[in-house]
N, C-alpha and C positions, 0 to 999 in steps of 0.2 A: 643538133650541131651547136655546142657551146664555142661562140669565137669572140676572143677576147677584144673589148675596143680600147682604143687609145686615149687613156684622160691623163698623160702625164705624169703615171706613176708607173712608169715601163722602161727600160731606155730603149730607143725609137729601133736598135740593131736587135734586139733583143724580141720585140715584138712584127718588123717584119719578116724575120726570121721563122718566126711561129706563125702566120697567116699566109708563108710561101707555101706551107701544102696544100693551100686549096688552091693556088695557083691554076690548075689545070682547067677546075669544075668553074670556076669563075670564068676561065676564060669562055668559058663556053654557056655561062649564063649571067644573071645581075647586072649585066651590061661591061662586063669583062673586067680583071683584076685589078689595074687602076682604079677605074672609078668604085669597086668596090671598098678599096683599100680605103678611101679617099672620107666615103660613107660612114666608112668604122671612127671616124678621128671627132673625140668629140668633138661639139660646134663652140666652146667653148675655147679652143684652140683655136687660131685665126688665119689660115694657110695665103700663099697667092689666090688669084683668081684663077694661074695659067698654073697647071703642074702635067711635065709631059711623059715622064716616066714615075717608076719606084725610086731612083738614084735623086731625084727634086723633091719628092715626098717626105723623104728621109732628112733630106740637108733642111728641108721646109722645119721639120719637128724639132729639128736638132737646133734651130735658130730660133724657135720661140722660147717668149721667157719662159716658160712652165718647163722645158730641158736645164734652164740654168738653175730654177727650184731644185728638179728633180735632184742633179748633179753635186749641189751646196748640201740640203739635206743626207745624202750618201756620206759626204766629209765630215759631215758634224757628228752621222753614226759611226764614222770608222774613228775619229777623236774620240767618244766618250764607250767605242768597246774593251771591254777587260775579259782579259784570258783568264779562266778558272783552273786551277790544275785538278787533275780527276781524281787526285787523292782526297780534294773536296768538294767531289760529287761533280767536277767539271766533264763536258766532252769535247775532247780536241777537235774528233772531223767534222762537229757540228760549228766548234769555232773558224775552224779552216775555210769548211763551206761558205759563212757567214762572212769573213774575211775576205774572202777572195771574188765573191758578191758584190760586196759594198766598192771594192776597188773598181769591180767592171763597170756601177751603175756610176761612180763618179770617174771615172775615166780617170783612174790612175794606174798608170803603164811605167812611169819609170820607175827602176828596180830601186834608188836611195831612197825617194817618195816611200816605195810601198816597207823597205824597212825600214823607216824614221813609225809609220804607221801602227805596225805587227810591235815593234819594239815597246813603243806607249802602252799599248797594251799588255805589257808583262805585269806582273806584282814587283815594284823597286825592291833594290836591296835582298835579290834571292837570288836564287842557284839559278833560274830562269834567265835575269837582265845581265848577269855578270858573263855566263856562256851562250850567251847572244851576240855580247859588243866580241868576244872572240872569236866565235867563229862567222860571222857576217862578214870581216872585211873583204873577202874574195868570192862574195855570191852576186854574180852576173846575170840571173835569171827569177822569175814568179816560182820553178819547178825544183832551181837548186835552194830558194829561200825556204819552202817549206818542207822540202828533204832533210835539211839541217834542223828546220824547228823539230820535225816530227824525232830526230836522232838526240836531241834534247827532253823534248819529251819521255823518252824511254828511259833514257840517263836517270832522270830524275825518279824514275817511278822504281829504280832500283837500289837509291841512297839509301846510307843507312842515319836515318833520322836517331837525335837525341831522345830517348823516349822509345823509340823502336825495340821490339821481341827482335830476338836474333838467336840463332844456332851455330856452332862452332863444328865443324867437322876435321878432325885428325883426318890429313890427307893419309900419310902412310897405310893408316890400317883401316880410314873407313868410319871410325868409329866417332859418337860426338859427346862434347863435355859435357857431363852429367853431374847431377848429386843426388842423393836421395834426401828429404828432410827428416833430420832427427836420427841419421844413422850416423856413427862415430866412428873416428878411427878407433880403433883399440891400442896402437902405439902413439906415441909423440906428444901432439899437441890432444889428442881426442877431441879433436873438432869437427863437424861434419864433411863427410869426408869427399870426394875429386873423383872423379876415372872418365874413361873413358869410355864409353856407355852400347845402344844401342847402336845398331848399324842404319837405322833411320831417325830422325829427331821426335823425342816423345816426350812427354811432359816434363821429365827430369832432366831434358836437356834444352829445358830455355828458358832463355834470360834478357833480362832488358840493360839495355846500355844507356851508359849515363855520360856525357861530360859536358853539359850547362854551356851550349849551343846548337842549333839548329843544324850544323853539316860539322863531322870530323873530319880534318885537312891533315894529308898526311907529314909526318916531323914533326908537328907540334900540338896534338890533341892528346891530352891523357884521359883515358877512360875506365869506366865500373860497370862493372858485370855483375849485377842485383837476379839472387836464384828464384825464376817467376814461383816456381812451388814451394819455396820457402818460406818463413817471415822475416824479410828484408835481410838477408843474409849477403854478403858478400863473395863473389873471388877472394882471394889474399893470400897472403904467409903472413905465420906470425912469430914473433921474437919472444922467446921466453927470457921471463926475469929472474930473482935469485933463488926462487924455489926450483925452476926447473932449469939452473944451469946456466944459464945466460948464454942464449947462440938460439940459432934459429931451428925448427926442428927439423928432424930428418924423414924423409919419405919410409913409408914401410917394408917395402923391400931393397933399397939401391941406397940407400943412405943420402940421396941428393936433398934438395930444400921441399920439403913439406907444403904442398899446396893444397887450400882446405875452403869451409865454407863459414861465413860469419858475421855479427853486425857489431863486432867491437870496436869500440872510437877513443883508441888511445894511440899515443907513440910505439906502441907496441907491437901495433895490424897494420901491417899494408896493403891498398887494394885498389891503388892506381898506377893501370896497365899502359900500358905505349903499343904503337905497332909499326910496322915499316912494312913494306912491298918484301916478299919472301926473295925476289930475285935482282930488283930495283933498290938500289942502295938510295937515290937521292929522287925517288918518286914524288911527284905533285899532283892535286889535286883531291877528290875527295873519297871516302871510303864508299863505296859499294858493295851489293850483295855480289857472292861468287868472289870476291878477291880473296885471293892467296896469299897470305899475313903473316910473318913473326912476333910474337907478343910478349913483352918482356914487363919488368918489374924494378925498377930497385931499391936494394935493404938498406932502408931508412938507420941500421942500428949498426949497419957493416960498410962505413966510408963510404955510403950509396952504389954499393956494387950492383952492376945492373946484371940479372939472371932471364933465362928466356923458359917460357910452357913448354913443356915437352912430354908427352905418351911415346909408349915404346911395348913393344910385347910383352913384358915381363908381368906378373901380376901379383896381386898378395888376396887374401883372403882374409873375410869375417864372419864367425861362424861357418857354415858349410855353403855361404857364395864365396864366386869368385872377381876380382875387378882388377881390369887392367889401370895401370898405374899413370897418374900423372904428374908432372916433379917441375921443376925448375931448375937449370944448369948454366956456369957458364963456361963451357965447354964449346969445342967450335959445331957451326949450326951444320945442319944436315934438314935429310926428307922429314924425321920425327919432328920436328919444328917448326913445321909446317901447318896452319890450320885457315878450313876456307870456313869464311863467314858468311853467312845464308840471313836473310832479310824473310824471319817469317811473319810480320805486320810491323807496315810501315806508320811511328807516330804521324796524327798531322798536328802541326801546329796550329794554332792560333790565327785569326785573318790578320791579327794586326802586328806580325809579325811576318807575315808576308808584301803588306803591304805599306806605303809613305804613311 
């Protein structure tokens, strides 16, 4: 029978709690549960002379200095804990565990106390501390405070980080934005070429997103879509100059704006995209995996006319394949203009960008 004694690294609820189930057998031996209780406590600890029940015992422990150590020490680990997020290598329900431990061994019960606590331990300046101070003001409880952290936690583990591979899926038909490297159009620009791809995401349809910060916010984040099987190829349209006409070229079957794949760096390429909530005109907050997106463009070389991605059924062919078509229009939006964004590995940043 291993039973634990009392040397003041317990808290006192905590440990007669755990010695109440010999409660019985005591009674009925060692000279019965008090004095047994009483036995366990080391002698180093310095009780009454008189203790007539477990409710004196209790307040006896709770009154020596070694509960006020115990209690201080608890404060000092819940000031110097930091939350890891599991994108790097952190675990929430062992931090929770840990969290919610330290509150009980230092007997912190009010609910501002214990979020001023949880909150120090965030990483400053992240996605973490910033949807904390908003949704905390109205948590009343230990069980709505970490309902909400845990629904924060998830949040995050869905962003779609600067740096992040990601998949585009054409809601309409299913299909996701592809290229092959080193396959060309045979009209227009003959640049490698756009479609609409597989019905599940495969190598040729992913791509890392780029726009030089840590979270895109929607309305004012412009992004680049870099082809992972390429070599450094971009999204874009491009503007031909006086050899090929001057105007932007045309897709190969529908005649709309030519959308292609490429790493040229002149006034000539465009290849930063926008996007907006496909349903939400004046949406806030940040892009996530599974959202439903409009992604547009504008021609840098046409009064910045902004045009929008769009697949549609229609296809063209090179050599004896076939590929459905991708374009840019700006014509009014519909379902084709639709594309959800899938988060298939999330960049992590850096610690020192997560934290002060």
């Amino acid at each position: 029978m291993d039973i634990r004694k009392y040397n003041g690294n317990i808290h006192p609820d905590e440990w007669i709690l755990d010695i109440q189930k010999y409660n019985y057998m005591w009674e009925k031996n060692y000279g019965g549960f008090l004095n047994t209780a009483i036995s366990l406590v080391d002698p180093t600890i310095k009780l009454p002379t008189e203790i007539r029940d477990i409710e004196e015992l209790r307040n006896a422990l709770k009154e020596n200095i070694s509960f006020t150590v115990f209690k201080n020490t608890n404060k000092r680990k819940l000031q110097s804990l930091k939350y890891i997020p599991e994108s790097r290598g952190g675990d929430t329900s062992k931090f929770i565990s840990n969290f919610l431990k330290l509150c009980y061994n230092a007997e912190i019960n009010d609910i501002e106390e214990q979020k001023n606590y949880l909150c120090e331990s965030l990483p400053m300046r992240s996605f973490f501390s910033n949807e904390f101070y908003k949704k905390m003001q109205n948590v009343n409880s230990i069980n709505e405070l970490i309902k909400e952290f845990e629904d924060i936690v998830v949040d995050e583990s869905n962003l779609i980080k600067d740096e992040s591979i990601v998949a585009l899926k054409h809601i309409a038909t299913g299909k996701y934005l592809s290229s092959i490297e080193n396959l060309h159009y045979t009209t227009g620009s003959k640049f490698q070429l756009i479609f609409a791809g597989s019905l599940v995401p495969d190598s040729n349809s992913l791509w890392k997103i780029k726009f030089g910060k840590e979270l895109a916010t929607y309305n004012n984040t412009s992004i680049k879509l870099q082809h992972i099987k390429s070599n450094n190829k971009f999204l874009g349209i491009y503007y031909g100059g006086y050899y090929e006409g001057y105007g932007y070229y045309n897709s190969p079957s529908t005649n709309y704006t030519e959308v292609s794949c490429n790493n040229l760096n002149h006034g000539y390429w465009c290849e930063n995209w926008n996007f907006n909530d496909s349903k939400l005109e004046n949406r806030q907050g940040y892009l996530k995996s599974n959202d439903i997106i409009n992604i547009s463009i504008e021609k840098s070389r046409d009064n910045n006319k902004v045009e929008f991605l769009r697949s549609h059924d229609i296809q063209f062919t090179i050599g004896n394949d076939t590929f459905q078509e991708v374009i840019c229009h700006n014509e009014r939006l519909g379902g084709n203009d639709e594309w959800c964004i899938e988060l298939i590995k999330q960049y992590v940043w850096t610690i020192d960008v997560l934290t002060d």
